[in-house]
C-alpha positions as CSV (number, residue, x, y, z in Angstrom):
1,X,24.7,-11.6,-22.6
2,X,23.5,-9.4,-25.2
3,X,21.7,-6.3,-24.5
4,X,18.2,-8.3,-26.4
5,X,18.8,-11.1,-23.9
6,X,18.5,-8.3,-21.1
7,X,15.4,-6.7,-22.2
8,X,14.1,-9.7,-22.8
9,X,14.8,-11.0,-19.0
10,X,13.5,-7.7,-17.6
11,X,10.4,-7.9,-19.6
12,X,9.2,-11.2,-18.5
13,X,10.4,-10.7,-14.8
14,X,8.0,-7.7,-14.4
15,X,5.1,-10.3,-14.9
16,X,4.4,-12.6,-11.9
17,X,5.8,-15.5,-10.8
18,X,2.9,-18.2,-12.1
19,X,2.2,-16.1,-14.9
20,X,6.3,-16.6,-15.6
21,X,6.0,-20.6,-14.8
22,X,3.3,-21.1,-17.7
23,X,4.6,-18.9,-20.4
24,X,7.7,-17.0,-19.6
25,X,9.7,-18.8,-22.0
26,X,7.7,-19.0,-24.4
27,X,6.6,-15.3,-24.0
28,X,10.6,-14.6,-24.1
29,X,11.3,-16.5,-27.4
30,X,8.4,-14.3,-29.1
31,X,9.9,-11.2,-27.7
32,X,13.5,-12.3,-29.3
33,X,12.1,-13.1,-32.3
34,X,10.3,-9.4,-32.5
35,X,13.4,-7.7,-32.0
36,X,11.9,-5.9,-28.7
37,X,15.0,-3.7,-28.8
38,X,14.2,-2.0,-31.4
39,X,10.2,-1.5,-31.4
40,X,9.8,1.3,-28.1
41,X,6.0,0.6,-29.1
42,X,6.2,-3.0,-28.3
43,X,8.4,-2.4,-25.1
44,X,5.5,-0.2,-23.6
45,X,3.0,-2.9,-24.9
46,X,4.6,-5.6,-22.7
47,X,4.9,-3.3,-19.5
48,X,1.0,-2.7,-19.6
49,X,0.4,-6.5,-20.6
50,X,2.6,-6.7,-16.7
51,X,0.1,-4.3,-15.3
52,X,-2.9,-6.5,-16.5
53,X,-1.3,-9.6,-15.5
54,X,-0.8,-8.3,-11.6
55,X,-4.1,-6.7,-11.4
56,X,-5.3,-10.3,-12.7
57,X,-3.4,-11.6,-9.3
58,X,-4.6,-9.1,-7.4
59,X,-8.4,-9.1,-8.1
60,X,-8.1,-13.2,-8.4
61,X,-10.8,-14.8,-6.0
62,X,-8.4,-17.0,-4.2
63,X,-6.3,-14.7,-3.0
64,X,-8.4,-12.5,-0.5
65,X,-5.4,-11.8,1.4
66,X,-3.2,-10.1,-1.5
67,X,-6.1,-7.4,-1.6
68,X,-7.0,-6.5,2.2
69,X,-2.9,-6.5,2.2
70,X,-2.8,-4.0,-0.4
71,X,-6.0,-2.3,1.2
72,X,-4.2,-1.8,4.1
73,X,-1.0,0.3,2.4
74,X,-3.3,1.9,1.0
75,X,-5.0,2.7,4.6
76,X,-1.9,3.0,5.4
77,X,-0.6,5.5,3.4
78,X,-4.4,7.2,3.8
79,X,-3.0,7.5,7.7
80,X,-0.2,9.0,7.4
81,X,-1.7,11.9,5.4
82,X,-4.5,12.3,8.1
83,X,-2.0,12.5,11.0
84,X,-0.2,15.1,8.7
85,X,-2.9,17.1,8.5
86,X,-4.6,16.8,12.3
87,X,-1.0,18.1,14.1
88,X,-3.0,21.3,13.8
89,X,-6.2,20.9,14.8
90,X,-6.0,19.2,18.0
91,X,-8.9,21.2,20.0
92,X,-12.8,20.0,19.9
93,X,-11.6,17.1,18.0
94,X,-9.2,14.7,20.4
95,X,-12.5,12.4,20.2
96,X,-12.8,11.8,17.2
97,X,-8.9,11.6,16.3
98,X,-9.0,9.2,19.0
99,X,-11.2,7.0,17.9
100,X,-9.5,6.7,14.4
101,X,-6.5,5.6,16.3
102,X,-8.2,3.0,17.9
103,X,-10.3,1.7,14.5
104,X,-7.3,1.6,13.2
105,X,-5.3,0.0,15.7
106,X,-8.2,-3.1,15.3
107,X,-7.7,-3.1,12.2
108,X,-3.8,-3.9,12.2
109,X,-4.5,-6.4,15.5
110,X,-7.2,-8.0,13.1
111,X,-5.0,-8.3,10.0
112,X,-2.2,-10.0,12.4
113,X,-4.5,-12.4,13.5
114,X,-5.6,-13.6,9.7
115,X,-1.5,-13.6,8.8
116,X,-0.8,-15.2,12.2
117,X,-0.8,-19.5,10.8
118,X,1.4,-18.6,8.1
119,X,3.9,-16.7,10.0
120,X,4.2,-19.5,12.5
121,X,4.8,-22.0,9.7
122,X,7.3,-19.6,8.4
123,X,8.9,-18.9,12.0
124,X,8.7,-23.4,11.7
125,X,10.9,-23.0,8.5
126,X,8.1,-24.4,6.0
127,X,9.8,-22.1,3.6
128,X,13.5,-20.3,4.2
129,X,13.9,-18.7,1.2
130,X,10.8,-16.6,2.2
131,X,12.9,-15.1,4.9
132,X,14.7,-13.1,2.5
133,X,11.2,-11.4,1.8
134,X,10.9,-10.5,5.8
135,X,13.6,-7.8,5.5
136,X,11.5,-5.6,2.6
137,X,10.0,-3.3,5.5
138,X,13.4,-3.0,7.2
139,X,15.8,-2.1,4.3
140,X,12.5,0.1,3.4
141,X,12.6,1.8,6.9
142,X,16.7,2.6,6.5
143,X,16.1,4.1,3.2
144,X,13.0,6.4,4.0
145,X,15.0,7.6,7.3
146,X,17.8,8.2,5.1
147,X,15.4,10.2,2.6
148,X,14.2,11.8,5.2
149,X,17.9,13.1,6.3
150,X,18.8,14.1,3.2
151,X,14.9,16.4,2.7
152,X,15.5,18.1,5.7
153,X,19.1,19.3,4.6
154,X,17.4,20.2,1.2
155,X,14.4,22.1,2.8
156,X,16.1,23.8,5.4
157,X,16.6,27.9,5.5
158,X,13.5,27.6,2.6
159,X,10.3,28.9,2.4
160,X,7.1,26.2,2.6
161,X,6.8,27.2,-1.1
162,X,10.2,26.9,-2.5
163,X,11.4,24.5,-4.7
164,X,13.8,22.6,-2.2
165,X,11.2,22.5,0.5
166,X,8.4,21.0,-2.0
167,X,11.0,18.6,-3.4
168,X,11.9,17.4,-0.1
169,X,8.2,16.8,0.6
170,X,8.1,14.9,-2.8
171,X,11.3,12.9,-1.8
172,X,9.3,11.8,1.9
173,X,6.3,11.4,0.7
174,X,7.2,9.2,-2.8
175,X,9.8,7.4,-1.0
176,X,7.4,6.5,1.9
177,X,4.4,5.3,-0.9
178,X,7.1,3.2,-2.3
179,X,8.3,1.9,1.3
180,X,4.9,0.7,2.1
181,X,4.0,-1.0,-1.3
182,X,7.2,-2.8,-1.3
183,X,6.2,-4.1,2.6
184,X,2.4,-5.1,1.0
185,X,4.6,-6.5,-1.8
186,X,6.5,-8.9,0.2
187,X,3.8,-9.6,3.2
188,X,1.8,-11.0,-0.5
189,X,4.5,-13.1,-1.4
190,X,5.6,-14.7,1.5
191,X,1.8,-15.7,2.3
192,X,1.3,-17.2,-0.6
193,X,4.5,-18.7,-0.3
194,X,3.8,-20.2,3.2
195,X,0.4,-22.1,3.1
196,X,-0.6,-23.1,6.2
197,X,-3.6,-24.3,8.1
198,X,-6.2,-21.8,9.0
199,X,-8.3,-22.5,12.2
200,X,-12.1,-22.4,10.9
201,X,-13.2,-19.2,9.8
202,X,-10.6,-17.5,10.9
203,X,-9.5,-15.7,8.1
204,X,-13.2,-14.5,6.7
205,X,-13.7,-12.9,10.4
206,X,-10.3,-11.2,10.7
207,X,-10.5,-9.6,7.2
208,X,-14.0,-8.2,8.0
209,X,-12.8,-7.2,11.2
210,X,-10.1,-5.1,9.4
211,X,-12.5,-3.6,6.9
212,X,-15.0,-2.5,9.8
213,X,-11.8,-1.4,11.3
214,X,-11.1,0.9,8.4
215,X,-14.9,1.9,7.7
216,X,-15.1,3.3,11.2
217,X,-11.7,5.2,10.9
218,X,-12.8,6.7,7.8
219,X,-16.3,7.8,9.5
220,X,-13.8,9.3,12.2
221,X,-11.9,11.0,9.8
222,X,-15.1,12.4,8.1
223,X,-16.9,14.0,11.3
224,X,-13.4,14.8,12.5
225,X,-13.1,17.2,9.3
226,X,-16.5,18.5,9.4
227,X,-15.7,19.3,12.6
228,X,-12.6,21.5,11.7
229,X,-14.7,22.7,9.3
230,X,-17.5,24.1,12.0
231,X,-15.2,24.8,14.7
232,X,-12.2,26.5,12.9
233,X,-13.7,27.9,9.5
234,X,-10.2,29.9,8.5
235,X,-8.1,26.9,9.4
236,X,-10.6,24.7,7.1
237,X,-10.3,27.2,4.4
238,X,-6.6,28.2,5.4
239,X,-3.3,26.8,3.5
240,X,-2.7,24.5,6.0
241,X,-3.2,21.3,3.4
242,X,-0.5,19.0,2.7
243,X,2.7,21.7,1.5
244,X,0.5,24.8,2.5
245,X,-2.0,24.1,0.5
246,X,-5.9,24.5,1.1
247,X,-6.9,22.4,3.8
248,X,-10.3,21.1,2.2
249,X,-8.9,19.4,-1.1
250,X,-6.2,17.4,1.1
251,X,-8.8,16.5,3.9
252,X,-11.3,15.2,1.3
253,X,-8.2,13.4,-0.8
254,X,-7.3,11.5,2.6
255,X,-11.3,10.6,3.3
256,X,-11.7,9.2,-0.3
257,X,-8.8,7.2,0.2
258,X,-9.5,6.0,3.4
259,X,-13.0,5.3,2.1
260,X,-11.3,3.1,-1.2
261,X,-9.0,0.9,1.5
262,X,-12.6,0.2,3.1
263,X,-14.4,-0.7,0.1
264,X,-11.4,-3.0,-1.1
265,X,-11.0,-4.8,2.5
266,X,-14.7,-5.4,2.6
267,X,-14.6,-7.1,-0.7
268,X,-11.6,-9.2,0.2
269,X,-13.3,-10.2,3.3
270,X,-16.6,-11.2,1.1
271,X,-14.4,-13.0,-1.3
272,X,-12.9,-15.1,1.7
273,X,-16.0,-16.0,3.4
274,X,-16.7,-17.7,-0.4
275,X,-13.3,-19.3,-0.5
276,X,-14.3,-20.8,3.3
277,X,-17.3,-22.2,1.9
């Protein structure tokens, strides 16, 4: 195979799957006849033309559960930065931290509940070569542990400012983003993979149930900052943000975020309830 024909292969593959059943060939013959190998401009041109073509999956109206998916990495990831940042401030503001916990706990039960048909008809075998799909999160979980090995070894004996210890908080943190998109990646896939009967509005209710979920988390997370920032003004406007940095940037970075997962889940779940129709 020549090194066109690869190019050519990896091009189309980065578009998705139905865009590739319509026109991947015919996409792939105009590409060979361009001579993509030796027009960078054109190479960059078809990566963004992938882009467009997932965020037309993503945003499509019959596919709810692709977006409160990716809503929920997102969430997700929003999470993880919070609980970073609240192992310091634990006093005058268990209730709210608590009650983040517990929105977001919901939120997952909630999201199980709207995947549950299609993971029974998977567990039935409607579709084995899914299963391959299943072990995304746990290869994921091996390699972040791993990452996280290996940044300890580089940060150790360094200051919080030094270039090993913020490039093994660039190695977690990147490597754990990527974990948890590959998961939303392949929970997508194998739902739309494995169709299955959904018990009357079962879905619309579960998805709305995640995004109140996530809007009451993020409310938690709001008043649990202000809080900080009442109770503890030199922690709020200390360096104890994500790497020792300011507190108040990474707080309000974690709130927006939170606050996007919402906004994306609660259109999902409006986009289901007109699918249900």
């Amino acid at each position: 195979m020549s090194g066109d024909d690869r190019l050519v292969r990896a091009l189309v593959a980065c578009y998705p799957a139905d865009w590739r059943r319509r026109y991947g060939d015919e996409y792939a013959q105009l590409l060979e006849d361009l001579g993509i190998q030796r027009r960078p401009a054109l190479i960059v041109d078809s990566f963004w033309g992938a882009v467009r073509a997932h965020g037309g999956v993503f945003m499509s109206s019959d596919q709810p559960m692709t977006m409160v998916i990716w809503a929920t990495a997102l969430f997700t990831v929003a999470g993880s930065g919070f609980a970073k940042l609240a192992e310091d401030f634990t006093e005058g503001t268990a209730g709210m931290y608590e009650l983040l916990v517990v929105a977001a706990a919901v939120a997952l039960l909630a999201l199980a509940a709207a995947a549950g048909p299609s993971a029974i008809a998977l567990l039935r075998g409607h579709d084995a070569g899914a299963w391959k799909y299943v072990a995304v999160p746990v290869v994921g979980a091996v390699v972040w542990l791993a990452v996280v090995w290996l940044a300890l070894r580089i940060s150790a004996g360094h200051g919080v400012h030094s270039a090993p210890n913020v490039t093994a908080f660039v190695l977690i943190a990147v490597t754990g983003v990527a974990v948890v998109a590959a998961t939303a990646w392949a929970a997508a896939l194998v739902l739309r993979r494995v169709p299955a009967e959904q018990p009357a509005r079962l879905r619309p209710v579960a998805i709305m149930t995640v995004a109140a979920g996530m809007a009451v988390a993020t409310v938690a997370a709001l008043i649990w900052g202000l809080q900080v920032r009442s109770d503890d003004p030199t922690g709020w406007s200390g360096n104890q943000g994500f790497v020792a940095t300011a507190f108040g940037p990474s707080w309000i970075a974690v709130v927006v975020a939170l606050a996007a997962a919402t906004a994306l889940a609660t259109l999902a779940g409006r986009r289901q309830f007109a699918v249900d129709r």
